[in-house]
N, C-alpha and C positions, 0 to 999 in steps of 0.2 A: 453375902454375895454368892457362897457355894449354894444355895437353897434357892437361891433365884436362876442360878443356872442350870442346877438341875430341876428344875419344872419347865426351861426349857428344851431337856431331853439330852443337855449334856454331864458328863460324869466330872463330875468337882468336890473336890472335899480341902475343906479348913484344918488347916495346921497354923496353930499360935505359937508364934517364938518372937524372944527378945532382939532382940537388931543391934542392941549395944554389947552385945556377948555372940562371937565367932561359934563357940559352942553349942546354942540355944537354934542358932541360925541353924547349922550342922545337923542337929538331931530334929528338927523337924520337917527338911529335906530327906532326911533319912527315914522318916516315919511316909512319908507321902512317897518315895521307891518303892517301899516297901509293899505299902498298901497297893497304890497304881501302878508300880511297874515305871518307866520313864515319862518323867515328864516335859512335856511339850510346851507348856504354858504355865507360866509362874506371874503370880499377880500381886503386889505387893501393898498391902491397901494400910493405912496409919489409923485407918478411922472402923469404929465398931460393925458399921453400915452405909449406905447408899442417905439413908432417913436422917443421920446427922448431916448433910450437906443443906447448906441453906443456897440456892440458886437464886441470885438477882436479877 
């Protein structure tokens, strides 16, 4: 989803974290501060991509 956003001209970057561990959650918020600065928009997606959704 960050690749598809940013070829629309916006600035996105993926951070992988576990959701069952407060921790994992924590350090990859921490890693996306870091890199961006504050973030504005958090997207929380379960799925690897957009391509595994099947639409009926």
């Amino acid at each position: 989803m960050a690749a598809e956003l940013r070829q629309g001209g916006a600035l996105a970057r993926g951070h992988a974290a576990d959701v069952r561990t407060p921790e994992s959650l924590e350090a990859a918020l921490a890693r996306a501060a870091a890199e961006l600065g504050s973030v504005a928009v958090l997207q929380h997606s379960p799925l690897p991509s957009r391509g595994d959704l099947e639409l009926a």
